[in-house]
matplotlib code that plots the C-alpha trace (Angstrom):
import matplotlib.pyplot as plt

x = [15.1, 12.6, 8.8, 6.3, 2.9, -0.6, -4.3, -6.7, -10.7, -12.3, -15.9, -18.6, -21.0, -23.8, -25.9, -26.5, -27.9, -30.9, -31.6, -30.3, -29.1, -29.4, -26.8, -29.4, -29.6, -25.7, -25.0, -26.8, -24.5, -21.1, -21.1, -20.4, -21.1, -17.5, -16.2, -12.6, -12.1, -11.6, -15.1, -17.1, -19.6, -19.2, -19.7, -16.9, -13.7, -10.1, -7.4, -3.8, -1.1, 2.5, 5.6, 9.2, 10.3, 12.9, 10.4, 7.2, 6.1, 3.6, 4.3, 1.5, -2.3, -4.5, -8.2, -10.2, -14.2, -15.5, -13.0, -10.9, -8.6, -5.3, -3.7, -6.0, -4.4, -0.9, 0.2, -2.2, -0.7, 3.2, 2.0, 1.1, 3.8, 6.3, 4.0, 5.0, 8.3, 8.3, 9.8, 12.7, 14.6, 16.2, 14.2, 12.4, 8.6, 7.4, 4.0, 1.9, 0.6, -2.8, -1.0, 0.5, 0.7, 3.6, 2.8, 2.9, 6.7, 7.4, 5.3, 7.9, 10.9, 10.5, 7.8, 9.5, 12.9, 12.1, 12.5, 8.7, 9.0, 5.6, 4.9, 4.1, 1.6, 1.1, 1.2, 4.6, 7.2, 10.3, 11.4, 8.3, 9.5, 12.8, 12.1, 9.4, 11.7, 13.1, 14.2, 11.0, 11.4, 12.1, 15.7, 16.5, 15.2, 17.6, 21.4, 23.6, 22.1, 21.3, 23.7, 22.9, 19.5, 20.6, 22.7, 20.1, 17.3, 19.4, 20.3, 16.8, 16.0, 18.7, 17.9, 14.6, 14.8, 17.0, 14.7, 11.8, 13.9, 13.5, 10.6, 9.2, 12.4, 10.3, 7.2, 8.1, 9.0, 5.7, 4.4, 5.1, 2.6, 0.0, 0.7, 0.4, -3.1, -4.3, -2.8, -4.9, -7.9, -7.8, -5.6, -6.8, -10.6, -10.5, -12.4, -15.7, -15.9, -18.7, -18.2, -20.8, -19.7, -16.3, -15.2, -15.2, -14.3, -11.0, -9.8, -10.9, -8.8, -5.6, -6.0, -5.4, -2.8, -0.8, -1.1, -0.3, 3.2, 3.5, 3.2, 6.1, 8.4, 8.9, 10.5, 7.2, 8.4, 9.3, 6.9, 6.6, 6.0, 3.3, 1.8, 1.8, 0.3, -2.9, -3.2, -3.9]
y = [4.2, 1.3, 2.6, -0.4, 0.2, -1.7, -1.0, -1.0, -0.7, 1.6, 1.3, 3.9, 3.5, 2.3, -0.3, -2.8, -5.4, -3.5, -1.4, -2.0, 0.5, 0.6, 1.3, 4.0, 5.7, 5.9, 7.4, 10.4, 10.5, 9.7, 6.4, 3.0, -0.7, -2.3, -5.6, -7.1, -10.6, -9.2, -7.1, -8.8, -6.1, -3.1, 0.9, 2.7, 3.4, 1.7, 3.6, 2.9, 4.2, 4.5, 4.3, 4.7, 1.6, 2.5, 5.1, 3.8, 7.3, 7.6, 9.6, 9.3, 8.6, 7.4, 7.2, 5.4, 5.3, 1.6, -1.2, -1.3, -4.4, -3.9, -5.2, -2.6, 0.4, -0.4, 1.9, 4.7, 4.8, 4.6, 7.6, 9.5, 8.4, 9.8, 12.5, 13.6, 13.4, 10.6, 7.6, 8.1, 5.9, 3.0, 3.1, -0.8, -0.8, -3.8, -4.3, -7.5, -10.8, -8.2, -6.1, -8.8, -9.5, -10.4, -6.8, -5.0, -6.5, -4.6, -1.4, -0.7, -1.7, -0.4, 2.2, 3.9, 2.0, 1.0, -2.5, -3.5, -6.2, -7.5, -10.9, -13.4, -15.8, -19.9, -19.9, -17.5, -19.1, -17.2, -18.2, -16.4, -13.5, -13.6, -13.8, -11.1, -8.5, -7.3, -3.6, -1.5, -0.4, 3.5, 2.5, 2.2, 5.7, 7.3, 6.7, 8.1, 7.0, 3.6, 1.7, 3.4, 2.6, -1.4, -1.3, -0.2, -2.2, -5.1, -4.0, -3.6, -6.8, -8.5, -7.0, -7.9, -11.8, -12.3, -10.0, -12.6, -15.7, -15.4, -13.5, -15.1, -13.6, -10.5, -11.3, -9.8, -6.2, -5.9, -6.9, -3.6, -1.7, -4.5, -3.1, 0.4, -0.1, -2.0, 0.7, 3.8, 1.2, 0.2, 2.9, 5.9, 4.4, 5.2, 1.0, 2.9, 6.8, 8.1, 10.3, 10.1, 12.0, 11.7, 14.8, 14.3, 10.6, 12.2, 14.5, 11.7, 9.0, 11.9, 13.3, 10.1, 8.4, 11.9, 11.4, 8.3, 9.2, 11.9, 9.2, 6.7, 9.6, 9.7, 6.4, 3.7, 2.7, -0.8, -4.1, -4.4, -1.2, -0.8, -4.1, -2.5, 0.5, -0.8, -2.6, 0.3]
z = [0.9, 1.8, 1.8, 3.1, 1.2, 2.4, 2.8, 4.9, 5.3, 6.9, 7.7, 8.7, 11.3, 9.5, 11.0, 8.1, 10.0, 11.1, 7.9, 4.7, 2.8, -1.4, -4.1, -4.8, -1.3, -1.2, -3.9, -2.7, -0.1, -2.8, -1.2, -1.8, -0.8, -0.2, 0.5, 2.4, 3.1, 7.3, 7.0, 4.2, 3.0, 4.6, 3.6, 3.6, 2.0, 1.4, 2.8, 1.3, 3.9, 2.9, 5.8, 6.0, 6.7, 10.2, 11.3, 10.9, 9.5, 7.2, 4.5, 1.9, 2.5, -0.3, -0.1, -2.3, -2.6, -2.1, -2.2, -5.3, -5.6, -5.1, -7.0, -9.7, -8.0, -7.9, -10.7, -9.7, -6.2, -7.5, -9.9, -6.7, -5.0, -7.7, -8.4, -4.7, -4.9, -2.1, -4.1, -5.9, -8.4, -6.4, -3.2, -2.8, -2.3, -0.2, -0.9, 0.3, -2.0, -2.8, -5.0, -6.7, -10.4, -13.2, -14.8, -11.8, -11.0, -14.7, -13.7, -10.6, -12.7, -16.2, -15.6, -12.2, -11.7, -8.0, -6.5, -6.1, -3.7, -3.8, -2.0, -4.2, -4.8, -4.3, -7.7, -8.7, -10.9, -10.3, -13.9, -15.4, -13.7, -14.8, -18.4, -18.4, -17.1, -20.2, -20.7, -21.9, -25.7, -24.7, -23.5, -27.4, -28.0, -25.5, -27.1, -24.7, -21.7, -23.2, -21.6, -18.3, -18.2, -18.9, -16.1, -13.6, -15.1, -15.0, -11.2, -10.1, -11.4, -10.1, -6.4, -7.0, -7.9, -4.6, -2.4, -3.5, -3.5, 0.3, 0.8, 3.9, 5.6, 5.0, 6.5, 10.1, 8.3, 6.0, 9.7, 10.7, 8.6, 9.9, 13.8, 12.8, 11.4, 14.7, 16.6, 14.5, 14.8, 18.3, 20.4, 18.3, 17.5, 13.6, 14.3, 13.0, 12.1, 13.0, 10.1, 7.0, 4.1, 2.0, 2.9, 6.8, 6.4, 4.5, 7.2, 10.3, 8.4, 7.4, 11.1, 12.8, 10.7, 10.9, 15.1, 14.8, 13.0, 15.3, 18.2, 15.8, 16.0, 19.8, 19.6, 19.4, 15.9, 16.5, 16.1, 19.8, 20.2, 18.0, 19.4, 23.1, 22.0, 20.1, 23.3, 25.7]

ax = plt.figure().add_subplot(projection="3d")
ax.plot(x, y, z, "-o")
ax.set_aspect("equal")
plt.show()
């Protein structure tokens, strides 16, 4: 299966601009001062949703305190992900150029033998990549499925060097999870929450995305559908 993965912030209603409020005073509240390059400083959360690429169903929501980088939280969210029984060995992962990294491409192969298709960088050297993808040490420890694990290894590597040869193909699909945020934000007002503790931040953020699969599953699953929706 084909899971697209990206994040989002989510910002209480706090207004900063008329009172600041300190480091101090939010972590009374189990808050924390967060930053995005579309919000700049906000207070809030990051919330990493997780869709099925035809449907444009979520299946996973991850919420994280502040605004960890993404690329930082990679692993953690593949742990949950497996940890769920959501990803299975095969699937491909697209994530976007904020998750990426050189380890992180050998995380999703050698670690949980997906296809992490992670946009690259200005700066990516395909033949970096391809020589840091060697097989982990722990295929040597298992001697009847040795050669097994070497095939798929060598599979998920080789599905993975021609999925980002032409990455910007891609660009349109990872679009998708773009269009389903700006429909939760706009067309279901999860914009601001007026919300101001974690716990009830949690269950706004989980309610909506869950409606907004609901709303996917009646047919608006497509890019243009999406768009019209955040619209109205």
């Amino acid at each position: 299966m084909t899971f697209i993965v990206d994040a989002t912030p989510v910002d209480l209603d706090f207004n900063i601009n008329r009172k600041h409020r300190s480091k101090k005073y939010l972590k009374k509240l189990n808050l924390k001062w967060s930053y995005s390059s579309s919000k700049k400083f906000y207070i809030g959360f990051k919330a990493t949703v997780v869709i099925e690429h035809d449907s444009a169903m979520p299946v996973a929501i991850l919420i994280h305190s502040g605004a960890p980088h993404d690329s930082k939280i990679f692993d953690s969210i593949l742990e949950e992900l497996q940890k769920r029984r959501i990803i299975r060995k095969n699937d491909t992962i697209i994530f976007d150029k904020g998750y990426y990294s050189y380890q992180n491409y050998q995380i999703g192969i050698n670690k949980y033998k997906i296809v992490p298709f992670i946009f690259p960088k200005d700066n990516f050297k395909i033949e970096k990549l391809n020589q840091q993808l060697s097989y982990p040490l722990n295929v040597f420890d298992h001697k009847k499925d040795k050669n097994k694990l070497k095939i798929l290894y060598k599979r998920l590597k080789a599905e993975l060097l021609v999925l980002i040869s032409k990455w910007k193909k891609y660009k349109p699909i990872r679009g998708k999870i773009e269009d389903f945020f700006k429909f939760c934000k706009k067309g279901l007002n999860l914009q601001k929450i007026h919300k101001y503790t974690p716990e009830s931040v949690s269950k706004t953020i989980i309610l909506t995305v869950f409606l907004a699969g609901i709303i996917t599953t009646l047919g608006y699953n497509t890019k243009t559908a999406l768009q019209k929706l955040s619209e109205t």
